[in-house]
Chimera marker file (.cmm) of the C-alpha trace (Angstrom):
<marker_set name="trace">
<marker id="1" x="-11.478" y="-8.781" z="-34.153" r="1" g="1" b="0" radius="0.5"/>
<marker id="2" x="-13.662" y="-5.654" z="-35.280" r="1" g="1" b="0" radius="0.5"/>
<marker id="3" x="-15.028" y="-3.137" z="-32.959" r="1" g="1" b="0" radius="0.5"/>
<marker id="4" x="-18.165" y="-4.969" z="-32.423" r="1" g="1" b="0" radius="0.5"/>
<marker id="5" x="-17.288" y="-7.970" z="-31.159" r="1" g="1" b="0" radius="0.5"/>
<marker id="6" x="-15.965" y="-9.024" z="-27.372" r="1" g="1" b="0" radius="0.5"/>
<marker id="7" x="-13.568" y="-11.384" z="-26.251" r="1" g="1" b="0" radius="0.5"/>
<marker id="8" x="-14.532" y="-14.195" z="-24.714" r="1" g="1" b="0" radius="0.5"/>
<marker id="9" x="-14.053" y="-13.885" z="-20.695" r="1" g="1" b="0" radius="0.5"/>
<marker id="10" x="-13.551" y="-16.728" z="-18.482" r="1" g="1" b="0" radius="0.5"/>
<marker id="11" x="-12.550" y="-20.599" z="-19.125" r="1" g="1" b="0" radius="0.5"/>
<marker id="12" x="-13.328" y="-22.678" z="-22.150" r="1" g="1" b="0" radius="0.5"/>
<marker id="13" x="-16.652" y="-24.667" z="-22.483" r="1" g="1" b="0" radius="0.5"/>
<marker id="14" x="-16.433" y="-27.882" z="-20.803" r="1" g="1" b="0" radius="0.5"/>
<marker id="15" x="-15.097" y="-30.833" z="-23.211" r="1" g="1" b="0" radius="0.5"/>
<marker id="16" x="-16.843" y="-33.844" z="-23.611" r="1" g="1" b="0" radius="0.5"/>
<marker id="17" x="-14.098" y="-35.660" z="-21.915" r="1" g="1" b="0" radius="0.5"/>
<marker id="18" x="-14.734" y="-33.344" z="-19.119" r="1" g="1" b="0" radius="0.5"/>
<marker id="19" x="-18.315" y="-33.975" z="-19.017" r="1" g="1" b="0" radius="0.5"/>
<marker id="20" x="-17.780" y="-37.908" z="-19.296" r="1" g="1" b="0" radius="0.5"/>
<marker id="21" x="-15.529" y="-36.856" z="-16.171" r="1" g="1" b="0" radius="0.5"/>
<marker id="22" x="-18.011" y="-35.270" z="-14.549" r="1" g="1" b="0" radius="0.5"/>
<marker id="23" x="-20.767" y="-37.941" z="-15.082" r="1" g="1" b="0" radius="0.5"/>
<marker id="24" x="-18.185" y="-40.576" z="-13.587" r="1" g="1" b="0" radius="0.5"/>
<marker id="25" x="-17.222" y="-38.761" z="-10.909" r="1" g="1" b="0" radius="0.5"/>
<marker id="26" x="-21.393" y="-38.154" z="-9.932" r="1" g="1" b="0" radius="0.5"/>
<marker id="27" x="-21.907" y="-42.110" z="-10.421" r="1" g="1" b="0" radius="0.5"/>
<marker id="28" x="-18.820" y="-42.676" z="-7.462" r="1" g="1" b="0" radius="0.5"/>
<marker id="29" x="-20.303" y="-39.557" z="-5.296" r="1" g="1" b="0" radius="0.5"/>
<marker id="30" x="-24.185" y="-40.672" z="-5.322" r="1" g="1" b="0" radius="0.5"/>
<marker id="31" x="-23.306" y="-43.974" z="-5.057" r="1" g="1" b="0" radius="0.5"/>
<marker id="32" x="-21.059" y="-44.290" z="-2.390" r="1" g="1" b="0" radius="0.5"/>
<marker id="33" x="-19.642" y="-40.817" z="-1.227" r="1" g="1" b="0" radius="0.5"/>
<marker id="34" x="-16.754" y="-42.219" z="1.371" r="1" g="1" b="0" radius="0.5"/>
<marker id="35" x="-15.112" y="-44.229" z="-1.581" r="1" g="1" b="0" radius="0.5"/>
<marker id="36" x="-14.215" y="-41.001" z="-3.581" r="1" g="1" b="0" radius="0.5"/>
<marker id="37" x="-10.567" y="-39.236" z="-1.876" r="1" g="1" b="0" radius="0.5"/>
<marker id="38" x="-10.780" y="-35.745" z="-1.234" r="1" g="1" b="0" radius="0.5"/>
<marker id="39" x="-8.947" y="-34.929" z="-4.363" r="1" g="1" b="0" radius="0.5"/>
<marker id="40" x="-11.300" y="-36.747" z="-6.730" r="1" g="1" b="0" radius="0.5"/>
<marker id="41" x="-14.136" y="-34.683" z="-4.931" r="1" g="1" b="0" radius="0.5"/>
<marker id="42" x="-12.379" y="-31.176" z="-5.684" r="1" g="1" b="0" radius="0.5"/>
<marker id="43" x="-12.199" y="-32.172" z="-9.111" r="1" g="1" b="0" radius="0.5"/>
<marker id="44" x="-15.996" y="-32.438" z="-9.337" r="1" g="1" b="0" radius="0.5"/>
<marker id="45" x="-16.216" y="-29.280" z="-7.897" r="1" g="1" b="0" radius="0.5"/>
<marker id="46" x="-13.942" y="-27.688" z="-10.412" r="1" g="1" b="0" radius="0.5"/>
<marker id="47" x="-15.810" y="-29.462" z="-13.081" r="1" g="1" b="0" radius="0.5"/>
<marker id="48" x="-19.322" y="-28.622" z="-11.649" r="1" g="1" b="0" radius="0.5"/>
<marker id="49" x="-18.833" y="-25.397" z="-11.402" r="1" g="1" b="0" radius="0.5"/>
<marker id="50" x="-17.213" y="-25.086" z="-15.184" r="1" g="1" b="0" radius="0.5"/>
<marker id="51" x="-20.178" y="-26.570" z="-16.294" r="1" g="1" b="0" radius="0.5"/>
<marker id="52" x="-22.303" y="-23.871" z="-14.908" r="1" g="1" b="0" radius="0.5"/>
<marker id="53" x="-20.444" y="-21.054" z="-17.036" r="1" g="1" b="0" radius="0.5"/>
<marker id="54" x="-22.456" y="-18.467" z="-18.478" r="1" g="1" b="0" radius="0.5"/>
<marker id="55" x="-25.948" y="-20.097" z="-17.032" r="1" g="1" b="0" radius="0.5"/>
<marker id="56" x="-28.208" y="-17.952" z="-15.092" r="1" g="1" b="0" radius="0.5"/>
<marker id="57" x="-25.930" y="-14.827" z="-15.945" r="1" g="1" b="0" radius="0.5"/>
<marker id="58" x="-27.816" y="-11.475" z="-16.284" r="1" g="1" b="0" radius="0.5"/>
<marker id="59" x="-27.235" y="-8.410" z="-18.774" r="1" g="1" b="0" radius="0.5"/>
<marker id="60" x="-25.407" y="-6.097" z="-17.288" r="1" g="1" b="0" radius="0.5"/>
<marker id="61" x="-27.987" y="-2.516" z="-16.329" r="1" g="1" b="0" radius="0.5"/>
<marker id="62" x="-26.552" y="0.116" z="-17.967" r="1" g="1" b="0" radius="0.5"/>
<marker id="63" x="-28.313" y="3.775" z="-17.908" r="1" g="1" b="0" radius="0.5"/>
<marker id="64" x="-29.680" y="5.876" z="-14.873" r="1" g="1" b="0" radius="0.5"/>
<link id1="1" id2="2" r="1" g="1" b="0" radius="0.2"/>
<link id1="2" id2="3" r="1" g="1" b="0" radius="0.2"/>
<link id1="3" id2="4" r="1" g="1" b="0" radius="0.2"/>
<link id1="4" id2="5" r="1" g="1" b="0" radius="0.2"/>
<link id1="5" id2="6" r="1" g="1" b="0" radius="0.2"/>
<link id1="6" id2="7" r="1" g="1" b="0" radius="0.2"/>
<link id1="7" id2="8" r="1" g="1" b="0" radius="0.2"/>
<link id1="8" id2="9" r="1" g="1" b="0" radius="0.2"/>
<link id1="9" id2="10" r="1" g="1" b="0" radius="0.2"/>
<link id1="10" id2="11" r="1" g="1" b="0" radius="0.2"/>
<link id1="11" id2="12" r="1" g="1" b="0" radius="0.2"/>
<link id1="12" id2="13" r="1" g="1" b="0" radius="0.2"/>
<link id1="13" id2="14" r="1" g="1" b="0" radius="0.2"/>
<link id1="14" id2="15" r="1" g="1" b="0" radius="0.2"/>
<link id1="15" id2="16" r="1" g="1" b="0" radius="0.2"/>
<link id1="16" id2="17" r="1" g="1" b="0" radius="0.2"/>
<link id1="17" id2="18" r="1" g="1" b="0" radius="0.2"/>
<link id1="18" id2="19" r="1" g="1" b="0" radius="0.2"/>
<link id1="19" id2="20" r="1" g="1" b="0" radius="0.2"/>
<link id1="20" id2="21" r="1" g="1" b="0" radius="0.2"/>
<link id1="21" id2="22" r="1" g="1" b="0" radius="0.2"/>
<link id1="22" id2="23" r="1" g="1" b="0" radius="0.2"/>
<link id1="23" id2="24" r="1" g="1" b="0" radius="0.2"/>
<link id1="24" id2="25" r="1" g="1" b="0" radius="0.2"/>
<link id1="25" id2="26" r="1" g="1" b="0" radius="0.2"/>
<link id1="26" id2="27" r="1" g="1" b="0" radius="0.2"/>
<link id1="27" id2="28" r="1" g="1" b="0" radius="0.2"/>
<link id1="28" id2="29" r="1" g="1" b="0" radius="0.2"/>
<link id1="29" id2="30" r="1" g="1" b="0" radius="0.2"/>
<link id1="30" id2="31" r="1" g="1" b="0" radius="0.2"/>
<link id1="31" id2="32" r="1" g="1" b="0" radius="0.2"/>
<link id1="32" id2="33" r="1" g="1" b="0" radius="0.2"/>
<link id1="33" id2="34" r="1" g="1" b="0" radius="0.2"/>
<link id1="34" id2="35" r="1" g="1" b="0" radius="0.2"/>
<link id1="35" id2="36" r="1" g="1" b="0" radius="0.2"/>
<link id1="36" id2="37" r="1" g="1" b="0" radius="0.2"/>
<link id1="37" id2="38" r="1" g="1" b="0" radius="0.2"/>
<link id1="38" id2="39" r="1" g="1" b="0" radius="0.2"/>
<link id1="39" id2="40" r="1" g="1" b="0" radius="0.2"/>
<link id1="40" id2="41" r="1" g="1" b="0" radius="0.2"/>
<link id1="41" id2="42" r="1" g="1" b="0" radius="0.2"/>
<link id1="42" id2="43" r="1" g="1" b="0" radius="0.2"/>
<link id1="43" id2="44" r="1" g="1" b="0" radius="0.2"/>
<link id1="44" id2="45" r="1" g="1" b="0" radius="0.2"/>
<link id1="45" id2="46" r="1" g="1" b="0" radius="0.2"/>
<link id1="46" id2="47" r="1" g="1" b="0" radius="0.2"/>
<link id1="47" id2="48" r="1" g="1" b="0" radius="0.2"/>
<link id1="48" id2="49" r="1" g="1" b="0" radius="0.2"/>
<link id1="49" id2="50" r="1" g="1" b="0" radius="0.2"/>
<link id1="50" id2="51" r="1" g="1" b="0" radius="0.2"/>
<link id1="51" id2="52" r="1" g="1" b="0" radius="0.2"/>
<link id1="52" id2="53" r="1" g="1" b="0" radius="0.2"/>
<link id1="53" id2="54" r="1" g="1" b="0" radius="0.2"/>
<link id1="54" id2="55" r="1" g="1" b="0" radius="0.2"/>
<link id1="55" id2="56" r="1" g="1" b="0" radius="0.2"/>
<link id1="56" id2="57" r="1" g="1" b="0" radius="0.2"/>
<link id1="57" id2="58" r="1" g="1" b="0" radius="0.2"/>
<link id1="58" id2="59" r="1" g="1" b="0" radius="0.2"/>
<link id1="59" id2="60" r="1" g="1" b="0" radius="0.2"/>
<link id1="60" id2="61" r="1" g="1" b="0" radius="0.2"/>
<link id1="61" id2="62" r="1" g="1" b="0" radius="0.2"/>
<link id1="62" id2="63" r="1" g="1" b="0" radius="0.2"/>
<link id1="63" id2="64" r="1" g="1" b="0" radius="0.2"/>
</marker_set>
């Protein structure tokens, strides 16, 4: 790695498995939200919010 490049910071992009994951999981949630266990519903949450990785994010304000 030369000067000019920076390391990537954070997780990994979400895998398609993940996102097929994800999709499933939403299907079982919207559908009917009392038939998902409490685990399968912090997964979604993990995977929801790797999803959203590196969208929205700002440039950093550097200067006076």
């Amino acid at each position: 790695m030369n000067s000019q490049q920076v390391a990537p910071i954070g997780p990994a992009p979400i895998s398609l498995a993940e996102w097929q994951e994800l999709a499933s999981l939403k299907a079982a949630i919207d559908g009917y939200p009392q038939s998902v266990c409490p685990s399968r519903q912090e997964r979604f949450t993990e995977l929801m919010v790797k999803s959203l990785v590196g969208k929205g994010d700002r440039p950093l304000i550097t200067g006076p």
